[in-house]
C-alpha positions as CSV (number, residue, x, y, z in Angstrom):
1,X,20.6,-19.7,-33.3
2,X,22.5,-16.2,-34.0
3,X,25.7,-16.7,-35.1
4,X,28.3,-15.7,-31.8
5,X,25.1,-16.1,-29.8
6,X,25.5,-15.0,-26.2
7,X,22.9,-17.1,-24.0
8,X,21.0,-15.5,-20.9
9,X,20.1,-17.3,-18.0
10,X,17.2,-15.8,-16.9
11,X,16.2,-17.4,-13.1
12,X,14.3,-14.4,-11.1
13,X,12.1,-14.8,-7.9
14,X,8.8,-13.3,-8.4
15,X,8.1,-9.6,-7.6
16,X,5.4,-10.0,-4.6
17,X,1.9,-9.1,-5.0
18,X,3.0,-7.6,-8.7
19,X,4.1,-10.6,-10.9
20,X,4.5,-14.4,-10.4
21,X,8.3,-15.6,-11.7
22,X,7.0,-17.3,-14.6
23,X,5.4,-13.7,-15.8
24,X,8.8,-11.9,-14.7
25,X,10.8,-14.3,-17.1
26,X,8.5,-13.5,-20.0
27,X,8.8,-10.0,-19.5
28,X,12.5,-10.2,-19.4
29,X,12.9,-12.4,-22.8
30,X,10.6,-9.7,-24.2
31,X,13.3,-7.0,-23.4
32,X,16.3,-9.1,-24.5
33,X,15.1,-10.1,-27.7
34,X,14.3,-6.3,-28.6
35,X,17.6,-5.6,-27.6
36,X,19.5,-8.2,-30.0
37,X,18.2,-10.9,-31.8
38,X,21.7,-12.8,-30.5
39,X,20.6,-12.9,-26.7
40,X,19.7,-16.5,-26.4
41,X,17.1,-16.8,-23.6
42,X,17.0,-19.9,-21.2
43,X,14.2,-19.9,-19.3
44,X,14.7,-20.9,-15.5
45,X,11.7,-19.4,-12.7
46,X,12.5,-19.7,-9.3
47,X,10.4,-19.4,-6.0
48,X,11.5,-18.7,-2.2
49,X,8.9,-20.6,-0.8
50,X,5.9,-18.2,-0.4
51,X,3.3,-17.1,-3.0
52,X,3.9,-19.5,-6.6
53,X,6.5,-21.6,-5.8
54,X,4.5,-24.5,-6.2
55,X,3.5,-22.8,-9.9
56,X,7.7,-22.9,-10.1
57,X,8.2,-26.7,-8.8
58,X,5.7,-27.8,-11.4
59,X,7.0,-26.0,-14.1
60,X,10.1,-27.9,-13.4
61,X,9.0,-31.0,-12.2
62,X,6.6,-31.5,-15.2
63,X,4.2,-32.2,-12.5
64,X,0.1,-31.8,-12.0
65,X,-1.9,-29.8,-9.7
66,X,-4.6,-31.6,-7.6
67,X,-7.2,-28.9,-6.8
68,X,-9.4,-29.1,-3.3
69,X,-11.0,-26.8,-1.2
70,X,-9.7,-25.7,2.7
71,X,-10.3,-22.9,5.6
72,X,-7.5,-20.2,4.9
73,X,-6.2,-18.2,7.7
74,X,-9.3,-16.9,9.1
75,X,-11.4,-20.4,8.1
76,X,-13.0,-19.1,5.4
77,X,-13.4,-21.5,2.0
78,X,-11.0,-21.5,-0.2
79,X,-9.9,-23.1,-3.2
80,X,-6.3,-24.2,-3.2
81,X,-4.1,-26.7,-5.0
82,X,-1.6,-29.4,-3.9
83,X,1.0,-30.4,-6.5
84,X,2.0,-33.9,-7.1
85,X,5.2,-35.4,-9.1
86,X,5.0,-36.8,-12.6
87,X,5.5,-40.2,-11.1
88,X,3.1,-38.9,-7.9
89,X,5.8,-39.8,-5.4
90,X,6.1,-36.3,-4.2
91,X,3.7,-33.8,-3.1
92,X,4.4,-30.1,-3.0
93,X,2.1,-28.4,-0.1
94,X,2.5,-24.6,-0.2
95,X,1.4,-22.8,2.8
96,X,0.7,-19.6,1.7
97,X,-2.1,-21.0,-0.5
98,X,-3.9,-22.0,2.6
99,X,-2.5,-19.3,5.5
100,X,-0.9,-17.0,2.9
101,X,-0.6,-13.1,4.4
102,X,-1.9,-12.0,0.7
103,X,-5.4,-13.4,1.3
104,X,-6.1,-11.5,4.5
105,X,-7.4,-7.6,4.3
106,X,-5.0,-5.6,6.0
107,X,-7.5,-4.4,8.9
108,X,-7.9,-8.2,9.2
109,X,-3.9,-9.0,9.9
110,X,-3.7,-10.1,13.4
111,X,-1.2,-13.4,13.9
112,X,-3.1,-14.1,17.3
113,X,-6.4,-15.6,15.7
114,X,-5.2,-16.9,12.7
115,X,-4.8,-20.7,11.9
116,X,-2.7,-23.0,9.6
117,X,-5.6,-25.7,9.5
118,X,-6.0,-25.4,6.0
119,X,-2.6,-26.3,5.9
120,X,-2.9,-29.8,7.5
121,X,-6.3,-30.3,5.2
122,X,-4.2,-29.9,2.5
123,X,-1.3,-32.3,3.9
124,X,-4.1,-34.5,4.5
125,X,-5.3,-34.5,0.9
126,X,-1.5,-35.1,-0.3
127,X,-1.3,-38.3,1.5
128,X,-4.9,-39.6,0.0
129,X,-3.4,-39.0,-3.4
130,X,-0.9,-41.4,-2.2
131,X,2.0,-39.1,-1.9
132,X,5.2,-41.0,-0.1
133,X,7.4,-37.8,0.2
134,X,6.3,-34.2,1.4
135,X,7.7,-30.6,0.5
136,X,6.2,-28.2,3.0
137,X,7.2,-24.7,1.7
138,X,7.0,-22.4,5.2
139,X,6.9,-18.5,3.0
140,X,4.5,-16.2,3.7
141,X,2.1,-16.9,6.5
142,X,0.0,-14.9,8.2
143,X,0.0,-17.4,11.3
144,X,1.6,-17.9,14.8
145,X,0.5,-20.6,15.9
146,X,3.4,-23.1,15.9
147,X,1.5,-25.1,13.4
148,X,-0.9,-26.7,15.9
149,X,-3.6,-25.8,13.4
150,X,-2.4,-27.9,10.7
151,X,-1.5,-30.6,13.4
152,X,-5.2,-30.6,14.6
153,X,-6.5,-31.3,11.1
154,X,-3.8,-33.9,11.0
155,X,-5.8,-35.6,13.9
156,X,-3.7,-34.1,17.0
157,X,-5.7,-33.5,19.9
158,X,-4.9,-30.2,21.7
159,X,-6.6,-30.6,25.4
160,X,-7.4,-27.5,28.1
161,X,-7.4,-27.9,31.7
162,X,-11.1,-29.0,31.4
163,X,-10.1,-32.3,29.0
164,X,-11.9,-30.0,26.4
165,X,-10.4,-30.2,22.9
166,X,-10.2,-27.0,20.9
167,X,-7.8,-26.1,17.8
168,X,-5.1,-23.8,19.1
169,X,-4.7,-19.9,17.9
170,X,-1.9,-17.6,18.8
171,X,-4.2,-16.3,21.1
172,X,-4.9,-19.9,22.6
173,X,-1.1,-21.7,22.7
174,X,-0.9,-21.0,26.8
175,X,-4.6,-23.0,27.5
176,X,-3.2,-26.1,26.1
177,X,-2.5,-28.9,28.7
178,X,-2.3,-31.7,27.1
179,X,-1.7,-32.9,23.3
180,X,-2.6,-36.3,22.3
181,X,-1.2,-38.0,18.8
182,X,-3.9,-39.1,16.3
183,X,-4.8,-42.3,15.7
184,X,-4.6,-42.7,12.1
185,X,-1.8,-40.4,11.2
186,X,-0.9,-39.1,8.3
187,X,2.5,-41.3,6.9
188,X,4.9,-40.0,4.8
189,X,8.3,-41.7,4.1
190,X,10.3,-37.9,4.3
191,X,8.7,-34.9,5.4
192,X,11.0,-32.1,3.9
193,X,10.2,-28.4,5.4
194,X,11.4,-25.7,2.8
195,X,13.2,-23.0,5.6
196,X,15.4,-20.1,4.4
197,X,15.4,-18.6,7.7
198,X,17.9,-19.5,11.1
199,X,15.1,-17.2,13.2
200,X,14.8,-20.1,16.7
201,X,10.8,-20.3,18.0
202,X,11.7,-17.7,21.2
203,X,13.6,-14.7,22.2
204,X,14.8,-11.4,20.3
205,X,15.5,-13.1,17.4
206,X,12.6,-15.2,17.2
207,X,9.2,-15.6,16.1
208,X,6.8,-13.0,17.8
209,X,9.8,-10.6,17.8
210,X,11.0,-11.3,14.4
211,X,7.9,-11.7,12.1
212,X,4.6,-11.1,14.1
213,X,4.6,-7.5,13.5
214,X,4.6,-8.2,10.2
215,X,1.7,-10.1,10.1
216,X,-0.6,-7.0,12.0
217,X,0.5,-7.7,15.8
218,X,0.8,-4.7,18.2
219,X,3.7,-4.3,20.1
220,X,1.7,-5.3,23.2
221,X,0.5,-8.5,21.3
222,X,4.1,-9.4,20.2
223,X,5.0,-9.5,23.9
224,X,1.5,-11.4,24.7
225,X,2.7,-13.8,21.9
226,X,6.4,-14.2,22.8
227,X,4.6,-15.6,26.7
228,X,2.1,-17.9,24.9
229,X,4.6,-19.6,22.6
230,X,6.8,-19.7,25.8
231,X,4.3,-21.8,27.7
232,X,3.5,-24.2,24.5
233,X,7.5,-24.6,23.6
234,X,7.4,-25.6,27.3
235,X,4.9,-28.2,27.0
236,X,5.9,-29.8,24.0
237,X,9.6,-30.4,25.7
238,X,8.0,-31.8,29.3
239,X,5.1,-33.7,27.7
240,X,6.7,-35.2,24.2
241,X,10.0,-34.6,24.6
242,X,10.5,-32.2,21.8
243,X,13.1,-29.5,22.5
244,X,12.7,-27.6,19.6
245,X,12.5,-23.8,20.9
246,X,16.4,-23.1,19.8
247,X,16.6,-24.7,17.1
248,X,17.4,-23.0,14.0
249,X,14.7,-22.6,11.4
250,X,11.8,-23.4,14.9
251,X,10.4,-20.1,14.8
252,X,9.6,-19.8,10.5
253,X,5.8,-19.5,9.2
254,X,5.2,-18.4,12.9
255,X,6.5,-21.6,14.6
256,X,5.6,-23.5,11.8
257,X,9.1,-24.6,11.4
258,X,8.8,-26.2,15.2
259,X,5.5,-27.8,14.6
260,X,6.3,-29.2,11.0
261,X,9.2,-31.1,13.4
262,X,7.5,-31.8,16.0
263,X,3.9,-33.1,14.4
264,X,5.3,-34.6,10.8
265,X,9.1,-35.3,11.7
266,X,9.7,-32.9,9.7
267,X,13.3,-32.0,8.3
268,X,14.2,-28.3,7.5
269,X,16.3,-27.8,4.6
270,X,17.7,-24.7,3.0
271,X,14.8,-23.9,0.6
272,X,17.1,-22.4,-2.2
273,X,19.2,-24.6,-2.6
274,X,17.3,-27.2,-2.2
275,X,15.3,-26.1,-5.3
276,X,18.4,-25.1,-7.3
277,X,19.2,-29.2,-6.5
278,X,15.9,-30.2,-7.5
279,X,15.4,-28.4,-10.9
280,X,19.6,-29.1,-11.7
281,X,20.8,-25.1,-11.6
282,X,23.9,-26.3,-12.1
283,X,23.4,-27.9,-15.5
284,X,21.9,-24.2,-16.8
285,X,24.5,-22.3,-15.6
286,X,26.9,-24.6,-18.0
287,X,24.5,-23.2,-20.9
288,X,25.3,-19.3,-19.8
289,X,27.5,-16.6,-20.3
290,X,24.9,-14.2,-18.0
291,X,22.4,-14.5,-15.4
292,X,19.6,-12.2,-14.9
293,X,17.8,-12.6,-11.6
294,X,15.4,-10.5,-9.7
295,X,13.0,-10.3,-7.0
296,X,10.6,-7.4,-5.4
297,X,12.9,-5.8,-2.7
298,X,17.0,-6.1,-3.5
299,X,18.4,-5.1,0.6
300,X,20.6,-6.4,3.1
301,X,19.1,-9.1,4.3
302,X,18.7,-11.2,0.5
303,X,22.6,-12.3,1.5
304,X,21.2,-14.1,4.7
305,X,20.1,-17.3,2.9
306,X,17.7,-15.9,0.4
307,X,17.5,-17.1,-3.2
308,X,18.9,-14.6,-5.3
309,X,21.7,-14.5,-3.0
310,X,22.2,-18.1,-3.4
311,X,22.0,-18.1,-7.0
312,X,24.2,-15.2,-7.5
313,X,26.9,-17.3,-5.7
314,X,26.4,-20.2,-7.8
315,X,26.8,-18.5,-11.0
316,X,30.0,-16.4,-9.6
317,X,31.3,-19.9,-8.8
318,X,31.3,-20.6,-12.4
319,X,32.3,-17.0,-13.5
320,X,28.8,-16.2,-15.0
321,X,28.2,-12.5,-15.0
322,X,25.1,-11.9,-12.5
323,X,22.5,-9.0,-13.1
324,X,19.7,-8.1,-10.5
325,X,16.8,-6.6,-11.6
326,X,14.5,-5.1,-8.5
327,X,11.5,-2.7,-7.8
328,X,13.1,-1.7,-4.8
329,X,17.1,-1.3,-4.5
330,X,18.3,-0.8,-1.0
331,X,21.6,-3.0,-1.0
332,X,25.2,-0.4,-1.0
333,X,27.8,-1.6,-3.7
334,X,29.7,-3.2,-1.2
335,X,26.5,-5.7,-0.4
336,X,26.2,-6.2,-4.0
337,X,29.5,-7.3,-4.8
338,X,29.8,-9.0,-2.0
339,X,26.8,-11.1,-2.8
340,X,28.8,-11.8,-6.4
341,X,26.7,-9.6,-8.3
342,X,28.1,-7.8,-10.9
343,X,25.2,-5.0,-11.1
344,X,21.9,-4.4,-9.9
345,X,19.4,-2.1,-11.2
346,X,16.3,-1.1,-10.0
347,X,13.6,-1.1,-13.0
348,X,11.2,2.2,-11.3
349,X,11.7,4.7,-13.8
350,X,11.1,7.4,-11.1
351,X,9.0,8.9,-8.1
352,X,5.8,6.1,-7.8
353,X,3.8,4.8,-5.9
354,X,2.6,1.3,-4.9
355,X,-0.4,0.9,-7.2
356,X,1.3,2.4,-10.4
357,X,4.8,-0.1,-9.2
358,X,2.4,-3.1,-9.0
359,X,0.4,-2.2,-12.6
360,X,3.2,-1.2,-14.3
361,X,5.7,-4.4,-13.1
362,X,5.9,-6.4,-16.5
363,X,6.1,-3.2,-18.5
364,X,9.6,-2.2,-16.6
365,X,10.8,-5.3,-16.6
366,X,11.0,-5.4,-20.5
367,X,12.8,-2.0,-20.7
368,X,15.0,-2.9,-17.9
369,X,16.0,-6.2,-19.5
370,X,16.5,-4.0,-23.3
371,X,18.8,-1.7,-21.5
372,X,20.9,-4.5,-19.9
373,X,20.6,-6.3,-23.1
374,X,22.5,-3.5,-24.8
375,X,24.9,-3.2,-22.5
376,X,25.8,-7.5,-22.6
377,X,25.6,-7.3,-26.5
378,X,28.1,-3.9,-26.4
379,X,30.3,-5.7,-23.8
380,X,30.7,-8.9,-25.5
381,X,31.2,-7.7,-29.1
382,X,33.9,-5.1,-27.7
383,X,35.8,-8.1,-25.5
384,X,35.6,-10.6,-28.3
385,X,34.2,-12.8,-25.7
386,X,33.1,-16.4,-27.1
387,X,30.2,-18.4,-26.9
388,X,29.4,-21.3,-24.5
């Protein structure tokens, strides 16, 4: 190590549809290391429960991937994996691999016909490889069906007015009558639902009105979907008892946050932190003088609950200097400092668009991370300041 090293947490999200987090720290150590050969990387990736993040837990966890094929969104084939501890105790399902928005054309977005049965075939699998603990991750669906998709592949029985049993869309939550449990369920010892959002199943704030527009829903079919999930939210209070409609967290993954409750007994837990607990953030901010983070879109809402605003607060806790790197910077100063960050930058050198943002990610990335290298290098040698 360089003598009067200076040591660089580097612990970004991954920049969506461009670059997984794994990929965005590599880039970053490139640019640091051109800037000084005394910027010490640590490595850290981190995920927010979408797309990756069980190519994040893994890399922590020292884990392995157990590959099978399920329907995705629309039903179609589709090769996922589920991870599994080192000591195969835990199993990681991420739903995005099976119901993930990414995998569906645009012109084929619609949250009224799409399912989160894959999902369930997927919890399924986790429970043959002898799984005792679960860790759903509810990021970036492209359903609204309030999970009764997965649930049916778990062996749930969702009944019409005919005695007829069918697996529930969006489109379908209202003809449901009756739901029967399976009779060989699925047992898990804890059933831990990754949430970073407070977003209840129903009204203004929920998850028609919140997320299904999103997902390719017409304003007509958010209110059609609002009624639906009205009439099911009913049902599962009268039938099983399941209040679940205000709760917060109920209306994530498109009500996936009620059904992961209401069909696996499901916990919801702060996703961030509870990774930042997992992987022991803690112990590598005790290693660091700085912290470089990132993510695709910097805004408002990354305070409420998202990752990089958690981590920023953890480092500022210990007095670690935080840089964001973005593609897109919409947070005021006043929203940065008040998330703890000392400065955020966004790496677009200039009027692009999408396609060139999303080919040129890594390349930016670099010289982003070699101009803020130069600046920690400049600012440490001129303060004197000492190494951890």
């Amino acid at each position: 190590m360089a003598k009067n090293a200076v040591k660089v947490l580097i612990a970004p999200d991954s920049f969506k549809e461009a670059l997984p987090a794994t990929e965005v720290v590599e880039a970053i150590c490139r640019g640091l290391q051109m800037a000084s050969p005394k910027l010490v990387c640590i490595p850290c990736p981190l995920a927010d429960g979408g797309e990756h993040t069980l190519d994040v837990w893994l890399y922590h966890v020292q884990g392995r991937r157990h590959h099978i094929k399920v329907g995705d969104a629309l039903g179609r084939p589709r090769a996922v994996a589920i991870g599994l501890s080192a000591d195969g105790r835990t199993a990681l399902v991420e739903l995005a691999q099976a119901a993930g928005l990414e995998h569906i054309a645009v012109a084929q977005r619609n949250p009224l016909y799409m399912s989160t049965f894959g999902v369930g075939q997927m919890i399924r699998a986790a429970a043959r490889q002898g799984a005792s603990s679960l860790v759903l991750t509810l990021g970036g669906s492209a359903t609204h069906d309030c999970g009764a998709g997965m649930a049916a592949a778990l062996g749930w029985r969702f009944l019409d007015e005919t005695g007829t049993a069918f697996v529930p869309t969006g489109a379908t939550l209202d003809r449901v009558v009756r739901i029967e449990p399976p009779e060989s369920p699925c047992q898990f010892q804890e059933v831990i639902a990754w949430c970073d959002v407070q977003n209840p199943l129903l009204g203004p704030q929920g998850a028609a009105h919140t997320y299904a527009a999103q997902k390719g829903a017409t304003p007509e079919e958010v209110a059609l979907l609002e009624r639906k999930t009205h009439h099911f939210a009913q049902l599962l209070e009268h039938t099983m008892g399941c209040a679940v409609a205000s709760i917060p967290g109920s209306g994530a993954a498109g009500g996936m946050g009620a059904g992961a409750m209401v069909f696996l007994g499901a916990r919801l837990v702060p996703g961030a932190a509870w990774l930042l607990d997992e992987i022991g953030f803690d112990q590598y901010l005790t290693q660091a003088h700085w912290l470089i983070t990132g993510e695709g879109q910097f805004d408002a809402q990354t305070a409420h609950g998202k990752l990089i605003a958690t981590v920023a607060a953890r480092a500022q806790h210990r007095e670690v200097g935080v840089v964001v790197l973005c593609g897109s910077l919409e947070a005021t100063p006043e929203q940065i400092r008040a998330m703890g960050v000392t400065a955020a930058m966004s790496i677009v050198p200039g009027p692009v668009d999408l396609s060139q943002s999303l080919t040129h990610t890594s390349e930016w990335l670099t010289y982003a991370a070699w101009a803020v290298g130069r600046i920690i290098i400049h600012t440490d040698s001129s303060t004197g300041n000492s190494s951890k």
